[in-house]
C-alpha positions in Angstrom: -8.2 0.6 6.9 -6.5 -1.6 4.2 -3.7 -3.2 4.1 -1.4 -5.1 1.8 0.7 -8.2 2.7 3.7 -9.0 0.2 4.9 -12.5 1.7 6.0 -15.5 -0.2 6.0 -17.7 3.0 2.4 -19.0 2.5 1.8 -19.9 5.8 3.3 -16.6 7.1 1.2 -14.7 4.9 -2.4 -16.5 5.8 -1.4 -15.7 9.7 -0.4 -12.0 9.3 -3.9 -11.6 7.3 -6.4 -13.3 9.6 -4.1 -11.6 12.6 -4.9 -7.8 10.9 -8.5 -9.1 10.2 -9.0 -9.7 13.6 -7.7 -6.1 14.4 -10.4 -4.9 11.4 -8.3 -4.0 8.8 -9.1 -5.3 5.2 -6.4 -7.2 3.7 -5.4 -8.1 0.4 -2.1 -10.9 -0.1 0.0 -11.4 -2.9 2.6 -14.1 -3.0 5.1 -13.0 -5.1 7.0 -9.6 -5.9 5.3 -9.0 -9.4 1.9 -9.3 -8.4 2.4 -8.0 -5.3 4.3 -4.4 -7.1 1.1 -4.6 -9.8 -1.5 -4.6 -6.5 0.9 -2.0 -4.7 1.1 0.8 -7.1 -2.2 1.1 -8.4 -4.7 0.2 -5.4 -5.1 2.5 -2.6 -3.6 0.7 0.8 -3.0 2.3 4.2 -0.1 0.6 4.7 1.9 -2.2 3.6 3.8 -5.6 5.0 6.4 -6.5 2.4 8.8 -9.4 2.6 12.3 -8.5 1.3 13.0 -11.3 -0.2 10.3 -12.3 -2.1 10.7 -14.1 -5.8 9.8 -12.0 -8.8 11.4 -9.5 -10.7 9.8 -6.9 -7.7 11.9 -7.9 -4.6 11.0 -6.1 -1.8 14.0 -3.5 -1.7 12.5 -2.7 -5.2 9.2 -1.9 -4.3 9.6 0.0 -1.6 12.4 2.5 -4.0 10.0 2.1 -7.1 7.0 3.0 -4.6 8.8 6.5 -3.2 10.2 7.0 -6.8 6.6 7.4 -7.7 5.8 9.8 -5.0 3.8 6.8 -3.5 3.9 7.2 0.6 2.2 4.6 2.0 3.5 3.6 5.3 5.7 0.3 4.8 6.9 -2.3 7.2 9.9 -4.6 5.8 10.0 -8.3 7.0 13.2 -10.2 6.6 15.4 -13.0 8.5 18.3 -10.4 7.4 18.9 -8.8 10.8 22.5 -7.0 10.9 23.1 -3.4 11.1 23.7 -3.2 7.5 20.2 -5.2 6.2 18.5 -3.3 8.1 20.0 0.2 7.2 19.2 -0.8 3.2 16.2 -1.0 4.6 15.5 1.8 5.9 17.4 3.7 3.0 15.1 2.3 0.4 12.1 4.2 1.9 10.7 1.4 4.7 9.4 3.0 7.1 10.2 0.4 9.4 11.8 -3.3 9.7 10.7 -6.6 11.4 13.3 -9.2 11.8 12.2 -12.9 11.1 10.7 -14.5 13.2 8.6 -12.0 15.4 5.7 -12.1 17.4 2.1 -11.0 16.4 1.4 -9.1 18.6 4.4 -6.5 18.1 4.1 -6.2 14.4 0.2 -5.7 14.8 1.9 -2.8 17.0 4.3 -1.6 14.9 1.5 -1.6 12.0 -0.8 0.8 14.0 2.3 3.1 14.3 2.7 3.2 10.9 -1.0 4.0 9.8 -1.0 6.8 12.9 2.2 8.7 11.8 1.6 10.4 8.5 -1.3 11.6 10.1 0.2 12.9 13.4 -2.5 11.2 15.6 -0.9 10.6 18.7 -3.7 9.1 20.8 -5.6 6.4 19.9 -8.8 7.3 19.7 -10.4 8.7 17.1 -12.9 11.4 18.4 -15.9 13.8 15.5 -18.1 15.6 17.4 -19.6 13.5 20.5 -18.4 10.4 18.5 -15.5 8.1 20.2 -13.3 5.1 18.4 -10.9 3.6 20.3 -8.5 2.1 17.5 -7.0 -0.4 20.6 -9.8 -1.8 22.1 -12.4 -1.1 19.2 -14.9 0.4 21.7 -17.3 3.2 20.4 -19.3 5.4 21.8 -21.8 8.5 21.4 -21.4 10.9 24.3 -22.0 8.4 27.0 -23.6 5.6 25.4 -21.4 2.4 23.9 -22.2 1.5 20.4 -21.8 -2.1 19.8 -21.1 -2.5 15.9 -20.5 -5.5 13.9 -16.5 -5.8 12.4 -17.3 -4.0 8.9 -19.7 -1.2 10.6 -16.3 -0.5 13.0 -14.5 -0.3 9.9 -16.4 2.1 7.5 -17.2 4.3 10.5 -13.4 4.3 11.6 -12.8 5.4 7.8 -15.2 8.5 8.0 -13.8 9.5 11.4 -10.4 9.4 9.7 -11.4 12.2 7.0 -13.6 14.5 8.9 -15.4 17.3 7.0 -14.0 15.5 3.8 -16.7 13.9 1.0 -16.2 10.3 0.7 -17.4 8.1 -2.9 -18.5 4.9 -2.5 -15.4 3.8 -4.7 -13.3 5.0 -2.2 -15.3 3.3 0.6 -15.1 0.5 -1.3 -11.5 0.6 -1.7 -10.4 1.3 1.9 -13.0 -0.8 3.9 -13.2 -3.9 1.8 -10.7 -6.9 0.4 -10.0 -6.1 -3.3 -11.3 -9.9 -3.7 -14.4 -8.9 -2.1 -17.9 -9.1 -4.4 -19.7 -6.1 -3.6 -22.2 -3.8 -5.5 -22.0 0.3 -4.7 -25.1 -0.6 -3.1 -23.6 -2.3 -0.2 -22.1 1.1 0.7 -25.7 2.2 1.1 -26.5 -0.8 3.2 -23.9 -0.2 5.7 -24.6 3.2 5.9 -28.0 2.5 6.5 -26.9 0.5 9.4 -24.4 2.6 11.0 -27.2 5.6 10.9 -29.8 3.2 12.6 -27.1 2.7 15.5 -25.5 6.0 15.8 -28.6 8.5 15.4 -30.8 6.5 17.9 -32.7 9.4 20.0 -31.4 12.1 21.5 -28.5 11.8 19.6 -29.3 14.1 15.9 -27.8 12.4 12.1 -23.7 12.1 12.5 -23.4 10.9 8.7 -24.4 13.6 6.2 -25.3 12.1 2.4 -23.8 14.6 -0.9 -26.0 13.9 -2.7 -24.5 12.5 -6.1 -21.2 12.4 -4.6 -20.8 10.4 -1.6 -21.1 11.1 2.2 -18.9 12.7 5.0 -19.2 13.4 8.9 -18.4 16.7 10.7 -17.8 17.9 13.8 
């Protein structure tokens, strides 16, 4: 899953990203509200942590309304050390989907971030589960039937992708765009690679091929 961070704090923003790496999501940072609008409206993110006051033409309040204005529904959580009633209604109003107060703990808005990216698609448990495939999205454990399936950080990622969009074709570019940094220098290739890998670990006898190849368009998993 990817995520953006909006955070002119730069200190704030280099923890929240290493804290979501560490939970395997690919993260992209901007600094500042302009960039950050540019990155936020064009690339494909499954969810977004945007300071509201950020400097810029693009506050946060801004994005958020110019996001939804655009019929752009990416789950968003709004940081801020503006924490009455009021702040946070705006909030809320503006089309955040939810609202951190300054300062928080890690540990809760990692929480409130796997919220976020489980709601639009009504998942209520946390395990993802195609076929005799298991990913706990908590503890990062998989498994096939029975049998744990120890994967590196990016194999956990591009597999937790497919499991996401069963039955649905995936491109490399959206592979790409999902499971990797936007600052991240990789060929189509790679995407072959990693596939490659995930195969060797998940198809390993009895068990029969779990990631079907289109040819000429991408691959995809069913049940």
């Amino acid at each position: 899953m990817r995520i953006l961070v909006i955070e002119d704090e730069h200190k704030i923003a280099n923890a929240l990203k290493r804290a979501l790496q560490q939970e395997k999501y690919a993260v992209d940072v901007s600094y500042d509200g302009d960039d950050g609008w540019a990155m936020a409206h064009t690339e494909p993110y499954d969810a977004m942590v945007i300071d509201r006051m950020i400097p810029g033409e693009y506050d946060g309040l801004r994005i958020v309304k110019e996001l939804r204005t655009l019929h752009i529904h990416t789950p968003v959580l709004l940081l801020t050390a503006l924490g009455s009633v009021r702040d946070k209604t705006e909030g809320l109003d503006a089309g955040a989907d939810d609202y951190l107060v300054k300062p928080f703990a890690l540990e809760e808005l990692l929480a409130r971030v796997r919220a976020l990216i489980r709601r639009p698609r009504e998942q209520e448990s946390t395990v993802l589960q195609v076929g005799d495939v298991t990913l706990d999205t908590v503890s990062f454990e998989v498994k096939r039937g029975n049998t744990p399936i120890q994967l590196t950080q990016k194999e956990y990622a591009l597999l937790e992708y497919l499991m996401r969009n069963p039955g649905r074709t995936l491109s490399k570019e959206m592979i790409m765009s999902h499971v990797w940094d936007y600052d991240a220098d990789i060929l189509p290739n790679t995407v072959e690679v990693y596939i490659k890998y995930l195969r060797k670990k998940l198809d390993a006898s009895p068990f029969k091929p779990f990631i079907r190849t289109v040819r000429g368009f991408g691959y995809k998993i069913e049940a």
